[in-house]
LOKEFI-627482 format. One record per residue: z, y, x of N, C-alpha, C in turn. Coordinates in steps of 0.1 Angstrom, whole numbers, plus 2048, in hexadecimal, padded with zeros to 3 digits. Atoms other than C-alpha are relative to their C-alpha. Example, Ala and Ser with C-alpha at 12.3 -4.5 7.8 and 13.67 -1.06 7.14 Angstrom:
<recs>
8007F480984E7D387B80080C809;8007F57F78477F588980880B7F8;
</recs>
This chain:
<recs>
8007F480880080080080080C809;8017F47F97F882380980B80A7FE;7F77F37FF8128428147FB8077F7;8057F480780F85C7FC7FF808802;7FE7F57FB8058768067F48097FA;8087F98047EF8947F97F4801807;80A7FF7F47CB8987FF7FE809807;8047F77F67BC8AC81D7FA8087F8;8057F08027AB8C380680D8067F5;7F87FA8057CB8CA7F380480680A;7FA7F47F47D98D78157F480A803;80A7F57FB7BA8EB81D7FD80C7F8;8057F680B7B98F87FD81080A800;7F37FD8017E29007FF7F980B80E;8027F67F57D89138227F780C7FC;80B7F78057BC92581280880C7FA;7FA7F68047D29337FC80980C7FF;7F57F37FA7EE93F8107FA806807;8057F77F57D59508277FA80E7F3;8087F58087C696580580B8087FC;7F87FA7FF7EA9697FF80480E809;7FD7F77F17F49778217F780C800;8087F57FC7D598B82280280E7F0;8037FB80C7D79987FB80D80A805;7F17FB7FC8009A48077FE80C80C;8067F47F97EE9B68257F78077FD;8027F98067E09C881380180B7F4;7F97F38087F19D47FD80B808805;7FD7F47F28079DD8197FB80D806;8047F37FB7F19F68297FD8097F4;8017F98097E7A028078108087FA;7EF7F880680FA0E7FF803808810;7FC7F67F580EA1A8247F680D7FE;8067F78027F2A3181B80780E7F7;7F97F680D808A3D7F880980880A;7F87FD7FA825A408107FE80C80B;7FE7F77FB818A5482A7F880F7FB;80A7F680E802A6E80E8108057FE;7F17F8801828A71805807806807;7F57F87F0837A798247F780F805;80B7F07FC819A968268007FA811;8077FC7EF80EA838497F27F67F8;80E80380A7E9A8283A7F87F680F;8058037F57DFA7B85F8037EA800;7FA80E8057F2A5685B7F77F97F9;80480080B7E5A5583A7ED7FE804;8128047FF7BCA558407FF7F580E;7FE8097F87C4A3E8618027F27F9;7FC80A8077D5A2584B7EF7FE7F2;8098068097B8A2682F7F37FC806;8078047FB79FA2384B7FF7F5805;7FA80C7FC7AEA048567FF7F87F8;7FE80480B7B19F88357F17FA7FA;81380080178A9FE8307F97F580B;80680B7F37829EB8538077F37FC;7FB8108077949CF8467FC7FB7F7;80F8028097859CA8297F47FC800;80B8048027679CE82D7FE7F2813;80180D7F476C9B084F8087F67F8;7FA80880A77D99F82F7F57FD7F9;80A7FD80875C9A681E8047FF7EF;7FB7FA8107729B37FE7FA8117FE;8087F28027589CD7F58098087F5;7F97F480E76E9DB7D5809803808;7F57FA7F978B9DE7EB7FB80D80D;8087F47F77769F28077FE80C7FD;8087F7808764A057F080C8097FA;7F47F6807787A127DF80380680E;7F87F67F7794A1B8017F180D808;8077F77FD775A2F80C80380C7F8;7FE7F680D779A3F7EB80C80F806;7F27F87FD79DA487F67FA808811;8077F77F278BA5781A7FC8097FD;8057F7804776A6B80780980A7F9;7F37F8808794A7C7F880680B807;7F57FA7FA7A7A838197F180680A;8027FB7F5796A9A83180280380E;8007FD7EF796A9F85780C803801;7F67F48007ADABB8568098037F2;7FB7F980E7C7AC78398057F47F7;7F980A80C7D5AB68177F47F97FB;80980780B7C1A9C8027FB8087F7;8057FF8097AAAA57E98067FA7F1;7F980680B7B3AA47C87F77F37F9;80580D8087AAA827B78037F580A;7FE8097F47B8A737D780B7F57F6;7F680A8087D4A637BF7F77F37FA;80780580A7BCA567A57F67F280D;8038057F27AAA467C680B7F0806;7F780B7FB7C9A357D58027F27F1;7FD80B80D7D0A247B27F47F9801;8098048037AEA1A7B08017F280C;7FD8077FD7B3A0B7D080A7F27FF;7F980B8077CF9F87C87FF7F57F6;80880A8087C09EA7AC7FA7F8805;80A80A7FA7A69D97C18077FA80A;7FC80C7F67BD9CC7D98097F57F9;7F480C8087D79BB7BD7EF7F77F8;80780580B7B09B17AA7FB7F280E;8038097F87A899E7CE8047F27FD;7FE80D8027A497E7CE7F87F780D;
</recs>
């Protein structure tokens, strides 16, 4: 009689998962470090972090998640405070990182 033991694609598929976990949680990480430093008024932080966010992404090839944080780029400028609709932006982002899959 045979050990019991689960098949090899149940563990591959279990590893699969915790890696979309892991990755879905880093992400929503930098996305609250983005909120976080917008709050703190260091905007400098703040467009660093959504550019990071963006290069990840899209080397994730999660185009809605990218695409929200570009959004949120286009918001923040070089120099100075965010543009208004930068809020509306971050949320958007967020969305697409909790809609990841």
């Amino acid at each position: 009689m045979f050990p019991s033991r689960a098949p090899a694609y149940a563990q591959a598929m279990a590893h699969v998962d915790e890696e979309i976990i892991l990755t879905r949680a880093h992400l929503a990480l930098e996305a609250s470090a983005i909120g976080h430093a917008m709050l703190d008024g260091d905007y400098e932080e703040a467009r660093f972090r959504a550019y990071l966010l963006h290069s990840q992404a899209c080397d994730l090839a999660l185009d809605e998640v990218a695409d929200a944080a570009r959004d949120v780029l286009g918001f923040m400028p070089v120099e100075g405070q965010p543009k208004t609709g930068v809020g509306r932006a971050l949320l958007r982002l967020c969305d697409a990182v909790s809609a990841t899959r």
